[in-house]
mmCIF file of the N, C-alpha and C atoms, coordinates in Angstrom:
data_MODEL
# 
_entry.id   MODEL 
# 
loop_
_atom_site.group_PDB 
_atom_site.id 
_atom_site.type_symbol 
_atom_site.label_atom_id 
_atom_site.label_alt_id 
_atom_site.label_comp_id 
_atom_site.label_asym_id 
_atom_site.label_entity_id 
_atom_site.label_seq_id 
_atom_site.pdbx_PDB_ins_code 
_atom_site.Cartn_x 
_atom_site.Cartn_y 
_atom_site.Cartn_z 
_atom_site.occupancy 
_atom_site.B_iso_or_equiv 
_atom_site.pdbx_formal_charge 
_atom_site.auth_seq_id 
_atom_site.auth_comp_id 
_atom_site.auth_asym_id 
_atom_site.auth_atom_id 
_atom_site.pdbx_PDB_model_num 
ATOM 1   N N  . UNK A 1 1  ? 0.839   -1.182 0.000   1.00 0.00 ? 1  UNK A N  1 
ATOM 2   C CA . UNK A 1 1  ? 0.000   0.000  0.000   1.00 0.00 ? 1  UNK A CA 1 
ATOM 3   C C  . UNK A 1 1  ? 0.886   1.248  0.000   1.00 0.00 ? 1  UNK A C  1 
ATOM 4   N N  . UNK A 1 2  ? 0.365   1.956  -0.685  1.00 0.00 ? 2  UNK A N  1 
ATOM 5   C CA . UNK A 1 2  ? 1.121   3.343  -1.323  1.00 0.00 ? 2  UNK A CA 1 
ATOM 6   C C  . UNK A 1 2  ? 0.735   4.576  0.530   1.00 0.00 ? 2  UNK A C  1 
ATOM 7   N N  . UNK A 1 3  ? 1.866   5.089  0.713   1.00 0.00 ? 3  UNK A N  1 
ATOM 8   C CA . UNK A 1 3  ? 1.442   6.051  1.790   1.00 0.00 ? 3  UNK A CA 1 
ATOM 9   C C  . UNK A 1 3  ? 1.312   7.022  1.488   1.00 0.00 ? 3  UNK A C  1 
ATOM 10  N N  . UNK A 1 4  ? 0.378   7.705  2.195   1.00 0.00 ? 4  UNK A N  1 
ATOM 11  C CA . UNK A 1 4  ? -0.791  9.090  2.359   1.00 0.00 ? 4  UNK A CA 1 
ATOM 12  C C  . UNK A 1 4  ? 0.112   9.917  1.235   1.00 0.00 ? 4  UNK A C  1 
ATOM 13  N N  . UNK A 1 5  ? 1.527   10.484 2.291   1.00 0.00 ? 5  UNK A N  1 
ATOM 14  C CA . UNK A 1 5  ? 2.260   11.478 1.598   1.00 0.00 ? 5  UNK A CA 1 
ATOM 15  C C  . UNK A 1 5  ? 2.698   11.086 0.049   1.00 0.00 ? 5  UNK A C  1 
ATOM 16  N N  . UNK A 1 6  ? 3.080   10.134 -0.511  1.00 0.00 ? 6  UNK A N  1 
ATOM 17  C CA . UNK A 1 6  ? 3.102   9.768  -1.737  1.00 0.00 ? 6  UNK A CA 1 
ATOM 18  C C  . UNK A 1 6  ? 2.284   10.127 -2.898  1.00 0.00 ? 6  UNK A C  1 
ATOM 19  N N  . UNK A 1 7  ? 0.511   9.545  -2.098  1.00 0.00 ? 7  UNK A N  1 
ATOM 20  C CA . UNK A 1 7  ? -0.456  10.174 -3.230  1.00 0.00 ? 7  UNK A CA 1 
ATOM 21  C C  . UNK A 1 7  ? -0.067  11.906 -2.985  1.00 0.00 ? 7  UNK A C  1 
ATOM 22  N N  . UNK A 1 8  ? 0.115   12.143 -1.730  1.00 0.00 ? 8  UNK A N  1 
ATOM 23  C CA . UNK A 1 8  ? 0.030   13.530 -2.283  1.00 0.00 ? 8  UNK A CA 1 
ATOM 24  C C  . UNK A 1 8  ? 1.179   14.222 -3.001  1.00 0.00 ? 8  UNK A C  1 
ATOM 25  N N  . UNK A 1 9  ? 2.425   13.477 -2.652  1.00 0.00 ? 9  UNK A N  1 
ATOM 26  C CA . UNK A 1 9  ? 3.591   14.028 -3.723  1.00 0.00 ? 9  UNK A CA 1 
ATOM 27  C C  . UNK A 1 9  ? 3.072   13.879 -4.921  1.00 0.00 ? 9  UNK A C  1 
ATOM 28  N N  . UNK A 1 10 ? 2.527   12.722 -5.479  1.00 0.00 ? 10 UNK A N  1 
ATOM 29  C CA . UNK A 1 10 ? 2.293   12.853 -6.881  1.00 0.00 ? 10 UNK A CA 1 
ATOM 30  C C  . UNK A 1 10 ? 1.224   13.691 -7.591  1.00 0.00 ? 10 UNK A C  1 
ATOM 31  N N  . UNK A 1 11 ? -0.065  13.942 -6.404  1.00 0.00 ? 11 UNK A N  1 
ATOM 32  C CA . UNK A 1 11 ? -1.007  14.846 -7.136  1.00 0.00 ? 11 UNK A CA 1 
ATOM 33  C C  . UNK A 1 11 ? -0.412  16.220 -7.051  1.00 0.00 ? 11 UNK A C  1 
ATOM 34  N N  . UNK A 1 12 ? 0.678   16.559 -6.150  1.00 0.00 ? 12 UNK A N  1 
ATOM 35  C CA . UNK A 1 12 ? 1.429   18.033 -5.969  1.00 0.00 ? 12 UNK A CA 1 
ATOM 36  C C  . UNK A 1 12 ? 1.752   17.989 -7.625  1.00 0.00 ? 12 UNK A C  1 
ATOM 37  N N  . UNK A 1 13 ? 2.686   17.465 -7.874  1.00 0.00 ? 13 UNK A N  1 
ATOM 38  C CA . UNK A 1 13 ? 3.665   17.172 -8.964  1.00 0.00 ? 13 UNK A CA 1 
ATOM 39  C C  . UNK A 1 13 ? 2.405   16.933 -10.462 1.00 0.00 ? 13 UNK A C  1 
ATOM 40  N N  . UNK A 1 14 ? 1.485   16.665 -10.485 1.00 0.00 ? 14 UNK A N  1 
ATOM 41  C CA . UNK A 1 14 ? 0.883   15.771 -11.450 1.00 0.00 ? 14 UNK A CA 1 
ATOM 42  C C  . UNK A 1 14 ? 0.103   17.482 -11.723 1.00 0.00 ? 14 UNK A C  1 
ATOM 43  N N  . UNK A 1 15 ? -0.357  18.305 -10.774 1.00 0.00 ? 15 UNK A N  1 
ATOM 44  C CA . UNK A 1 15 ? -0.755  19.714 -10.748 1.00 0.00 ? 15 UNK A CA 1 
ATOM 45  C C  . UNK A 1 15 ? -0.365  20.651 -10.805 1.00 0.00 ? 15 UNK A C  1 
ATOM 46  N N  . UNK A 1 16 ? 1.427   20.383 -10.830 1.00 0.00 ? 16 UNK A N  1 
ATOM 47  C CA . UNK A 1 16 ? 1.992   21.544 -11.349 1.00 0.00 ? 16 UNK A CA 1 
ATOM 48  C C  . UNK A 1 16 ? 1.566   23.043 -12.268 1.00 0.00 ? 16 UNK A C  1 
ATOM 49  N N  . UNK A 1 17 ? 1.573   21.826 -13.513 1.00 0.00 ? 17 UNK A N  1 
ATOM 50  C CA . UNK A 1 17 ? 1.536   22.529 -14.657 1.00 0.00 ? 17 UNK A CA 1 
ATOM 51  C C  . UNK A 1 17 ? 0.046   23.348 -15.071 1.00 0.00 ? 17 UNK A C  1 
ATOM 52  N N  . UNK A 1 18 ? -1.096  22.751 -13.808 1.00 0.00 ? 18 UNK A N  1 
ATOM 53  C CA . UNK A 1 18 ? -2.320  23.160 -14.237 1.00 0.00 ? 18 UNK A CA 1 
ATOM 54  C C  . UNK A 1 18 ? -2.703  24.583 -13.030 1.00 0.00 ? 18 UNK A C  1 
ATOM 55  N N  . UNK A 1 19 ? -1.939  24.160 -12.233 1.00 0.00 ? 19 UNK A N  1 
ATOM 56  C CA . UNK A 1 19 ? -1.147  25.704 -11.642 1.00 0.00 ? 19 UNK A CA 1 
ATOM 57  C C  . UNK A 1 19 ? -1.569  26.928 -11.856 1.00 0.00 ? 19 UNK A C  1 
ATOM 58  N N  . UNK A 1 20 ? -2.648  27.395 -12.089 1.00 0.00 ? 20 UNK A N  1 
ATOM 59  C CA . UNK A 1 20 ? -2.456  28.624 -12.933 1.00 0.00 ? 20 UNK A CA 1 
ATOM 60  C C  . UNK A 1 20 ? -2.545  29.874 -12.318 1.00 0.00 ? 20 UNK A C  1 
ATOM 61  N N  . UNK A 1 21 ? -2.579  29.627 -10.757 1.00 0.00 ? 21 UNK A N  1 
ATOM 62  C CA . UNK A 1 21 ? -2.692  30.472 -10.045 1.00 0.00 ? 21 UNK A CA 1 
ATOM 63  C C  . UNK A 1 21 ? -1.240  30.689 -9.786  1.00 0.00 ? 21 UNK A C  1 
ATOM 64  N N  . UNK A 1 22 ? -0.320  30.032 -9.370  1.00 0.00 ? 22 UNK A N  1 
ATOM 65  C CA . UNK A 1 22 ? 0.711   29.791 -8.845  1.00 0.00 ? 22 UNK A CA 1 
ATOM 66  C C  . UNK A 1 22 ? 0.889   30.211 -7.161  1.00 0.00 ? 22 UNK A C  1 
ATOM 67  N N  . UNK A 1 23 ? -0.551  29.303 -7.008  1.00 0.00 ? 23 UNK A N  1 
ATOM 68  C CA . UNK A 1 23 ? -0.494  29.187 -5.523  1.00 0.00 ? 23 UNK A CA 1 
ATOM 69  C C  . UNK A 1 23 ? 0.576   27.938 -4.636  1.00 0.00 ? 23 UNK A C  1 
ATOM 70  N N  . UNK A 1 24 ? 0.655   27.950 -3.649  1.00 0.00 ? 24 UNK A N  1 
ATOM 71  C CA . UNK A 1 24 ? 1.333   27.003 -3.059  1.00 0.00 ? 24 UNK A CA 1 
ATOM 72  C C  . UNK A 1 24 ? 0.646   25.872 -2.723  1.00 0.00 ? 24 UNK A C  1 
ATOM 73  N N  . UNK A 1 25 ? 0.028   24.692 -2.973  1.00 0.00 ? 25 UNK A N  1 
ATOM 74  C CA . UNK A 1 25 ? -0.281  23.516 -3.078  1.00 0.00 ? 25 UNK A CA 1 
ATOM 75  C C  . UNK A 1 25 ? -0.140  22.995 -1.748  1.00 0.00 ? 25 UNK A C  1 
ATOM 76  N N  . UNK A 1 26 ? -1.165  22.956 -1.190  1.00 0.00 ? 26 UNK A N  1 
ATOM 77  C CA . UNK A 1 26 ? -1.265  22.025 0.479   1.00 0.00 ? 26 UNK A CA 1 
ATOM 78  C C  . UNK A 1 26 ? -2.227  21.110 0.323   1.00 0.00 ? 26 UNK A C  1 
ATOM 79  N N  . UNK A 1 27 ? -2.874  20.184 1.306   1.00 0.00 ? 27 UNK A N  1 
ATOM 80  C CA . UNK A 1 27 ? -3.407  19.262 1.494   1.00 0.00 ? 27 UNK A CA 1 
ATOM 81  C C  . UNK A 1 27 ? -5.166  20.087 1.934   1.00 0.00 ? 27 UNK A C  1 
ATOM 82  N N  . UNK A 1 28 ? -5.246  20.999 1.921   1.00 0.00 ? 28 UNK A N  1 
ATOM 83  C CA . UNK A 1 28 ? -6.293  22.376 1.681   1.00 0.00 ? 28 UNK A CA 1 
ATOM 84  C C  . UNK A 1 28 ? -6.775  22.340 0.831   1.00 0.00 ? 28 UNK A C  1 
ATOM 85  N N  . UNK A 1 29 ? -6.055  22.650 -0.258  1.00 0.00 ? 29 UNK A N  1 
ATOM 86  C CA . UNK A 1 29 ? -5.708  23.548 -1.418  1.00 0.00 ? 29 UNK A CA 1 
ATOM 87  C C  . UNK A 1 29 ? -7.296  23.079 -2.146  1.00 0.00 ? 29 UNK A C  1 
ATOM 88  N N  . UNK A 1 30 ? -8.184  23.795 -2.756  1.00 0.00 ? 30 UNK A N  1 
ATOM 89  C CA . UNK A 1 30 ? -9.210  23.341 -3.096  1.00 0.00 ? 30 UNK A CA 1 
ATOM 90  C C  . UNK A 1 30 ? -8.984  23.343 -4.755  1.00 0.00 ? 30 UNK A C  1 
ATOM 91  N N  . UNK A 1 31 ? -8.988  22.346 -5.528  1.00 0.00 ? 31 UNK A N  1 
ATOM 92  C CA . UNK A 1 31 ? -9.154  22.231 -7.023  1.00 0.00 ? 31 UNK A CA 1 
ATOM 93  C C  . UNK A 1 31 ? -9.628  22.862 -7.894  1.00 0.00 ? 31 UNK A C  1 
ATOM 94  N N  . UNK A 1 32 ? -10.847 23.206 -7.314  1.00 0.00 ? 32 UNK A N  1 
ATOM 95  C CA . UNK A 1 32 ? -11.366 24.297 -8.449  1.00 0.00 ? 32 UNK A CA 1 
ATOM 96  C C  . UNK A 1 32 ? -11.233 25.191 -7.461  1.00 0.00 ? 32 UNK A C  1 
ATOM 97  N N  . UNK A 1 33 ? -11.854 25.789 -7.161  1.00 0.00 ? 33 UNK A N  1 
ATOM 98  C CA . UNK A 1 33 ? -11.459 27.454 -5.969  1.00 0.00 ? 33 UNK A CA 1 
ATOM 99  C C  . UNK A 1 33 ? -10.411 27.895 -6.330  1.00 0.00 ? 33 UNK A C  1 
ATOM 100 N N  . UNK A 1 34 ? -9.464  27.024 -5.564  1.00 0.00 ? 34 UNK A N  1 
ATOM 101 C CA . UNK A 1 34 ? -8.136  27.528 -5.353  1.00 0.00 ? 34 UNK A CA 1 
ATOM 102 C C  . UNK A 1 34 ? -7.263  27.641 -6.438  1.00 0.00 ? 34 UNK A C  1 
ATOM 103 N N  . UNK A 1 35 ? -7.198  26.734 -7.420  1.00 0.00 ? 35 UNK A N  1 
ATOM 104 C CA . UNK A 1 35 ? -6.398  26.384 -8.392  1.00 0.00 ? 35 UNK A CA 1 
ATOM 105 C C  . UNK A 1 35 ? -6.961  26.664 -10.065 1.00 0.00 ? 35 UNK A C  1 
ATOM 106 N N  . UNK A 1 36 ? -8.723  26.827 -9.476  1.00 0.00 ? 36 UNK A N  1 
ATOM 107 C CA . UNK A 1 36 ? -9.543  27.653 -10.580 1.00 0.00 ? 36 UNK A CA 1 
ATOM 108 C C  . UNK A 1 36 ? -8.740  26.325 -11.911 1.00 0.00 ? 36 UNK A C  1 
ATOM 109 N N  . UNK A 1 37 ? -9.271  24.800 -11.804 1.00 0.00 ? 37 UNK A N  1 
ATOM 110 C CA . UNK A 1 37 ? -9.558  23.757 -12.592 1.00 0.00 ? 37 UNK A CA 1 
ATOM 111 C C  . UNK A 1 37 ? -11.011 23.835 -13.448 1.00 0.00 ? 37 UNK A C  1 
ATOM 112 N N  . UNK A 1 38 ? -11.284 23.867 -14.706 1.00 0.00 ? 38 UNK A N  1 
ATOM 113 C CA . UNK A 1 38 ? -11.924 23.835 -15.268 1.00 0.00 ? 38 UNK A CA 1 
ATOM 114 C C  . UNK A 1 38 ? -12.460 22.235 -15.083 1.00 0.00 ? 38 UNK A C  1 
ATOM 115 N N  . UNK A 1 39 ? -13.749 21.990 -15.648 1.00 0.00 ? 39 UNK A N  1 
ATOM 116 C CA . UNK A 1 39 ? -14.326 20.590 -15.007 1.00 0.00 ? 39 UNK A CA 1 
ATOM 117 C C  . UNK A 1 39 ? -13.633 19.271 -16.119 1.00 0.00 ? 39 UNK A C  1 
ATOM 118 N N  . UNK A 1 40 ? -13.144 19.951 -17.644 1.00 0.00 ? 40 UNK A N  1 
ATOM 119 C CA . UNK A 1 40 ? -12.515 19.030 -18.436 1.00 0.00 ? 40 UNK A CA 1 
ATOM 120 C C  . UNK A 1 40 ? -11.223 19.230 -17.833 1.00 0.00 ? 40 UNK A C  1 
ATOM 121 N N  . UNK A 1 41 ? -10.154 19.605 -17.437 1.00 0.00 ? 41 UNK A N  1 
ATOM 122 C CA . UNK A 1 41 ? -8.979  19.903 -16.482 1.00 0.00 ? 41 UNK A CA 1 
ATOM 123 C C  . UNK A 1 41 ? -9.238  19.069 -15.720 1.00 0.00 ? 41 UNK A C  1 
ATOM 124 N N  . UNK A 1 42 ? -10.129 18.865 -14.493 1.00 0.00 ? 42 UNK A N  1 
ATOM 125 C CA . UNK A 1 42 ? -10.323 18.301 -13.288 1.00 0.00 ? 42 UNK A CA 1 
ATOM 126 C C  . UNK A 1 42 ? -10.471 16.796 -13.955 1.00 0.00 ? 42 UNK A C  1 
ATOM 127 N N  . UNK A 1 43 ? -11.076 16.203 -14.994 1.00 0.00 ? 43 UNK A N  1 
ATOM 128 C CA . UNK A 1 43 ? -11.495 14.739 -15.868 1.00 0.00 ? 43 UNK A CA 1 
ATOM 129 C C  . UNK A 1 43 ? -9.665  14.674 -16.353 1.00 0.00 ? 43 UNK A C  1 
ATOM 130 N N  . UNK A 1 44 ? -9.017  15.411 -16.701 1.00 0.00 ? 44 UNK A N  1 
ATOM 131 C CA . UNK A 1 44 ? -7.885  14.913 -17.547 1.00 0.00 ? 44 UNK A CA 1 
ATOM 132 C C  . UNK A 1 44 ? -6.565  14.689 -15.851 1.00 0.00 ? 44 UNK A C  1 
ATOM 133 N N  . UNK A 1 45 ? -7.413  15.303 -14.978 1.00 0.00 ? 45 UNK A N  1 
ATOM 134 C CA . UNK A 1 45 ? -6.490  15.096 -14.355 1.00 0.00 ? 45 UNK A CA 1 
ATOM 135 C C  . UNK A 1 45 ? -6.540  13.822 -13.248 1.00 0.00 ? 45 UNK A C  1 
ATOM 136 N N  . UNK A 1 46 ? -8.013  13.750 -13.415 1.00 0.00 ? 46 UNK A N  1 
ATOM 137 C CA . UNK A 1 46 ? -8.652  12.591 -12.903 1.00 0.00 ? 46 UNK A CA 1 
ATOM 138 C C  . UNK A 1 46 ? -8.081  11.090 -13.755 1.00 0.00 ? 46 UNK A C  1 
ATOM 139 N N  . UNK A 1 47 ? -7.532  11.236 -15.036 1.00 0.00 ? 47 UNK A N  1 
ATOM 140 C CA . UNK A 1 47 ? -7.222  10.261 -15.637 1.00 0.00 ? 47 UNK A CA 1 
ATOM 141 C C  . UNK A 1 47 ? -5.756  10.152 -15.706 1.00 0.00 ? 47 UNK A C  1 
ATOM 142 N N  . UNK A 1 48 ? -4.602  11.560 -15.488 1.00 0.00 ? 48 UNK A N  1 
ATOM 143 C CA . UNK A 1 48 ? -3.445  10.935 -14.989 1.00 0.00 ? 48 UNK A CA 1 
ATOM 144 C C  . UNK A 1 48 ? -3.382  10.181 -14.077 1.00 0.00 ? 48 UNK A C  1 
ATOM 145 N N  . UNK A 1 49 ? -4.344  10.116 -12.853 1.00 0.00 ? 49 UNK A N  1 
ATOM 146 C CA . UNK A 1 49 ? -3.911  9.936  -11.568 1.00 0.00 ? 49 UNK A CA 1 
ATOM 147 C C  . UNK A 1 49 ? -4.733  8.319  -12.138 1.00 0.00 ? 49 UNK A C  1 
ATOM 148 N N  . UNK A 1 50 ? -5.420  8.028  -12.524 1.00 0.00 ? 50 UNK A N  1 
ATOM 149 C CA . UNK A 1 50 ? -6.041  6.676  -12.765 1.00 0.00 ? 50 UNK A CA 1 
ATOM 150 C C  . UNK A 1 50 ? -4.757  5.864  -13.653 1.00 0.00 ? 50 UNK A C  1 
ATOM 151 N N  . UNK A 1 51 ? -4.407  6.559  -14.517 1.00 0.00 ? 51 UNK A N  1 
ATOM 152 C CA . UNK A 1 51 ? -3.464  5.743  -15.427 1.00 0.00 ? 51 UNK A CA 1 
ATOM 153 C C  . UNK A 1 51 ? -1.930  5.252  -14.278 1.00 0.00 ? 51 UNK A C  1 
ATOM 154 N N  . UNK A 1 52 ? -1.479  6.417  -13.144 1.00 0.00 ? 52 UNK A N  1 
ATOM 155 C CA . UNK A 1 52 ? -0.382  6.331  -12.551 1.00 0.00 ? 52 UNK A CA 1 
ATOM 156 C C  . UNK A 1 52 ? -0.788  5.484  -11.617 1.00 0.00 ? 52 UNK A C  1 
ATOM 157 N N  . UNK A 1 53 ? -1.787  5.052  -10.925 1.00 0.00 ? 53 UNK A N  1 
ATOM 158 C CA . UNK A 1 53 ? -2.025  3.819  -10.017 1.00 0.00 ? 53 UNK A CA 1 
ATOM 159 C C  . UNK A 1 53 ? -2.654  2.680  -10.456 1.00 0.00 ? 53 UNK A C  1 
ATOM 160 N N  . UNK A 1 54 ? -3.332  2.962  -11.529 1.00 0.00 ? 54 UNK A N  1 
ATOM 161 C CA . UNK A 1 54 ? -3.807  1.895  -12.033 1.00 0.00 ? 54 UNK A CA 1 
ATOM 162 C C  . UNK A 1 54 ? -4.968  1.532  -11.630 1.00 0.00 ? 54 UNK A C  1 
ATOM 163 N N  . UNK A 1 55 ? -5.962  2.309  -11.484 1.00 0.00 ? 55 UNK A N  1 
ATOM 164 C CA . UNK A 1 55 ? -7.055  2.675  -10.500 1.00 0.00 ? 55 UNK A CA 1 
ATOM 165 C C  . UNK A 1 55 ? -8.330  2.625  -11.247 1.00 0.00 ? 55 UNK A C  1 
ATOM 166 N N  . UNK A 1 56 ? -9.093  2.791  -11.077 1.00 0.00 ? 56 UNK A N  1 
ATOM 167 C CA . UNK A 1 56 ? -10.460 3.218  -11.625 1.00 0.00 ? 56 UNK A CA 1 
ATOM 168 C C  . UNK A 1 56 ? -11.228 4.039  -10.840 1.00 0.00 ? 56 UNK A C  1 
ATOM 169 N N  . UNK A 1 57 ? -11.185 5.694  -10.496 1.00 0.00 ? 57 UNK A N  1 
ATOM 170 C CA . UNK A 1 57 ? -12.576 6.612  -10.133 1.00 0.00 ? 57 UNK A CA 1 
ATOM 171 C C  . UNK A 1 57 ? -13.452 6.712  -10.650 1.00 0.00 ? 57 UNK A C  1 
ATOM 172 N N  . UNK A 1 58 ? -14.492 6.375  -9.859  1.00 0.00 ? 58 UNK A N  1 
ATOM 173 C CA . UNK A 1 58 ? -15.552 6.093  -9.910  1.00 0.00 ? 58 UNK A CA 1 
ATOM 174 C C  . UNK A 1 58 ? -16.204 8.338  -10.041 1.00 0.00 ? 58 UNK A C  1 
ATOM 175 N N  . UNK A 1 59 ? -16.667 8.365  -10.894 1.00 0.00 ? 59 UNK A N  1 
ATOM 176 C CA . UNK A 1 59 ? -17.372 9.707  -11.038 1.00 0.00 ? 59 UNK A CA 1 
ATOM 177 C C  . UNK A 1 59 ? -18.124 10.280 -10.002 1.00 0.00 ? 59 UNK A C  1 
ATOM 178 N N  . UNK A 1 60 ? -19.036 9.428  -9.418  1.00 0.00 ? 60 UNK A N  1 
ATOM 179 C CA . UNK A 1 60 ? -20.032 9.793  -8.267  1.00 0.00 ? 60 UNK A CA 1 
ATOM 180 C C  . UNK A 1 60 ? -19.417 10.267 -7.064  1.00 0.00 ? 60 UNK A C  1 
ATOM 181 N N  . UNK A 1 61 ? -18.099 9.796  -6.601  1.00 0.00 ? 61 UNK A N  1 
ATOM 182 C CA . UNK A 1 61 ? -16.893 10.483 -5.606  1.00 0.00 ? 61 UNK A CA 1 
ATOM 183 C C  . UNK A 1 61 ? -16.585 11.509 -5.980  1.00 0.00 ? 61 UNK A C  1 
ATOM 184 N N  . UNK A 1 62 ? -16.806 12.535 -6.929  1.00 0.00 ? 62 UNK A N  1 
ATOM 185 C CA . UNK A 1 62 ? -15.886 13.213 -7.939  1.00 0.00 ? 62 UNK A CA 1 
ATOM 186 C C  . UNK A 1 62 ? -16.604 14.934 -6.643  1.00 0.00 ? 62 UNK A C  1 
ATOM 187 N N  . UNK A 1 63 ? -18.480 14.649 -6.771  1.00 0.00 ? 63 UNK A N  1 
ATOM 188 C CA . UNK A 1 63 ? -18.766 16.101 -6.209  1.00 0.00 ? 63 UNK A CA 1 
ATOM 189 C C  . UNK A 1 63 ? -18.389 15.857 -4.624  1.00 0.00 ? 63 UNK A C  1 
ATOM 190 N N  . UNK A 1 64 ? -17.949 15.006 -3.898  1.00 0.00 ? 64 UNK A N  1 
ATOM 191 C CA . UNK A 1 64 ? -17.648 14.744 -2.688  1.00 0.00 ? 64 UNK A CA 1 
ATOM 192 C C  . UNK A 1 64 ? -15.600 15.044 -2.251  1.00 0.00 ? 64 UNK A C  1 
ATOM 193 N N  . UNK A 1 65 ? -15.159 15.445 -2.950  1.00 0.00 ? 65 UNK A N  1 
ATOM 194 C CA . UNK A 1 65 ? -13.854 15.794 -2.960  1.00 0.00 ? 65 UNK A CA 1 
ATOM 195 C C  . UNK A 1 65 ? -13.260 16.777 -3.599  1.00 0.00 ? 65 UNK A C  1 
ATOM 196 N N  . UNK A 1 66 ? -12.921 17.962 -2.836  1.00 0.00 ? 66 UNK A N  1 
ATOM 197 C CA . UNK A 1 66 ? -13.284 19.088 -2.964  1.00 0.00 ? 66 UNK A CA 1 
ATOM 198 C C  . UNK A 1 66 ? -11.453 19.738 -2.759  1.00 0.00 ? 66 UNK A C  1 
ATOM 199 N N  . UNK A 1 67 ? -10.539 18.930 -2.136  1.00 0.00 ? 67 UNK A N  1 
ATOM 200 C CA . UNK A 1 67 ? -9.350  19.319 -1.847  1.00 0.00 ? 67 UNK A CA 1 
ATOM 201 C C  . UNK A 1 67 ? -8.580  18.478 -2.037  1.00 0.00 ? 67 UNK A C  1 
ATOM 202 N N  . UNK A 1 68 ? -7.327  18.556 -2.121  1.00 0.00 ? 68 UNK A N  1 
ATOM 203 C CA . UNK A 1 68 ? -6.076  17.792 -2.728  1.00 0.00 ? 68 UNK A CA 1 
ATOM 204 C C  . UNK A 1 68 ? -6.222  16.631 -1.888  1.00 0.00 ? 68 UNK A C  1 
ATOM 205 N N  . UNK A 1 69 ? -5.951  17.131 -0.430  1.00 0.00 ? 69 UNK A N  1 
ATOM 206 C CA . UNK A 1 69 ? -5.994  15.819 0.574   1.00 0.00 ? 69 UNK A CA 1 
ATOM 207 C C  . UNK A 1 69 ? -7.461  15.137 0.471   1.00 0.00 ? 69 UNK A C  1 
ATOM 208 N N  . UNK A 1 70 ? -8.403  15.365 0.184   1.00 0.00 ? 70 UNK A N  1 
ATOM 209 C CA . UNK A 1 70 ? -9.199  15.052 -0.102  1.00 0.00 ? 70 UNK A CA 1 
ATOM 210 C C  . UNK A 1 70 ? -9.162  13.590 -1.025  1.00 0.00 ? 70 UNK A C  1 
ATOM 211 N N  . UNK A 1 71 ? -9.043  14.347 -2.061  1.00 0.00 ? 71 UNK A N  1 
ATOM 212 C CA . UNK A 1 71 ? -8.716  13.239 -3.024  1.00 0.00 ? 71 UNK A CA 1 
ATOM 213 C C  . UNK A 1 71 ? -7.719  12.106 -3.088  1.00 0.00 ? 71 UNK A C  1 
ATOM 214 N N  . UNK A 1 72 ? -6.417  12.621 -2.236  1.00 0.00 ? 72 UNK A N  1 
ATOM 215 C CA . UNK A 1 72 ? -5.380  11.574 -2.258  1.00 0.00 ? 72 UNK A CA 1 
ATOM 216 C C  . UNK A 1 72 ? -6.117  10.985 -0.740  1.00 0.00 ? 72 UNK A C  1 
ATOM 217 N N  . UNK A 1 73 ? -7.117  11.139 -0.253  1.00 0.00 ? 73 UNK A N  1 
ATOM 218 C CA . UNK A 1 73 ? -7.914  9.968  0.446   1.00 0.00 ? 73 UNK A CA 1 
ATOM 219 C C  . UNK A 1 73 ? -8.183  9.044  -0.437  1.00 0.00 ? 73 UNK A C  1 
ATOM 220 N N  . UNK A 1 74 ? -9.437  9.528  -1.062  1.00 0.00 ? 74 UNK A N  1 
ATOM 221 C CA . UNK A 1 74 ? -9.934  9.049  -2.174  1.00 0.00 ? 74 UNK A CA 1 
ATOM 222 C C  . UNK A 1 74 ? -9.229  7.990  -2.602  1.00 0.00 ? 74 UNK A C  1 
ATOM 223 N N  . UNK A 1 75 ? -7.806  8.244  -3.375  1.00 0.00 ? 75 UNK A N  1 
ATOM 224 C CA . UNK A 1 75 ? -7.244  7.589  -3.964  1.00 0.00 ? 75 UNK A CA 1 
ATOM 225 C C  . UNK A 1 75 ? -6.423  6.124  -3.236  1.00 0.00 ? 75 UNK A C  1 
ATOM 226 N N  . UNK A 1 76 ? -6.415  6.399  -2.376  1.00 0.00 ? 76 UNK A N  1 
ATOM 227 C CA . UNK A 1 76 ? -5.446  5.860  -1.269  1.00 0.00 ? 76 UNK A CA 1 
ATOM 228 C C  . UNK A 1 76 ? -6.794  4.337  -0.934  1.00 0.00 ? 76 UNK A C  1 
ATOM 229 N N  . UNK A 1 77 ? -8.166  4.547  -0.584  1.00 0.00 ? 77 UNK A N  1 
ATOM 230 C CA . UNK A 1 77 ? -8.601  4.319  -0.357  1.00 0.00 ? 77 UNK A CA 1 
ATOM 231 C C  . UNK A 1 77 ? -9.246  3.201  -1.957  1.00 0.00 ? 77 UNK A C  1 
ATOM 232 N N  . UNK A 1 78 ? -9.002  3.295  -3.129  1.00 0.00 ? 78 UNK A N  1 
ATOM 233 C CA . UNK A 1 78 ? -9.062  2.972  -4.310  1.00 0.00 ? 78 UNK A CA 1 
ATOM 234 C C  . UNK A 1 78 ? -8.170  2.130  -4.731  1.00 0.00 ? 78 UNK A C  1 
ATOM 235 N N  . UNK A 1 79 ? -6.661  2.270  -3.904  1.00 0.00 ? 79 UNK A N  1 
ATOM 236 C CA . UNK A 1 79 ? -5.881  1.448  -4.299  1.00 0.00 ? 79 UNK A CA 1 
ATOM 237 C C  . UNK A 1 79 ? -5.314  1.035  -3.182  1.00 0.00 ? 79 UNK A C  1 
ATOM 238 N N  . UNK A 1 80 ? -5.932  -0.697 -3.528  1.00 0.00 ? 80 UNK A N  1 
ATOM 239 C CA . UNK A 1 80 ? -5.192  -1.403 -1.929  1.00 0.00 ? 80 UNK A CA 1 
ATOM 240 C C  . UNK A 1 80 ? -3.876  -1.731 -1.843  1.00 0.00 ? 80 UNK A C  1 
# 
């Protein structure tokens, strides 16, 4: 099993580039709010992170995760 901080190194790193605020990236940090992700942005980024664990998200989790740490729950919790 992959640890907490890991998913979140990689969603830090995997969000770089979509950045466009060039805010500082915490376990807070809200996806769209904060980082102002468009909802096709938020799907393409939903599918790096599926292709890098090998995962499958499920869509219906998608309006229930709202922050980075959030999601690298999510994810953590997706891949045993």
């Amino acid at each position: 099993m992959t640890d907490y901080q890991e998913y979140l190194g990689f969603l830090y790193s995997a969000l770089a580039s979509q950045n466009k605020k060039n805010i500082e990236l915490t376990e807070s940090t809200h996806l769209v709010a904060d980082i102002g992700l468009s909802s096709l942005e938020v799907m393409e980024f939903i599918e790096k992170i599926e292709d890098h664990f090998d995962i499958t998200i499920p869509l219906n989790i998608l309006p229930d995760v709202n922050t980075i740490g959030e999601l690298a729950n999510k994810v953590r919790e997706l891949n045993p």
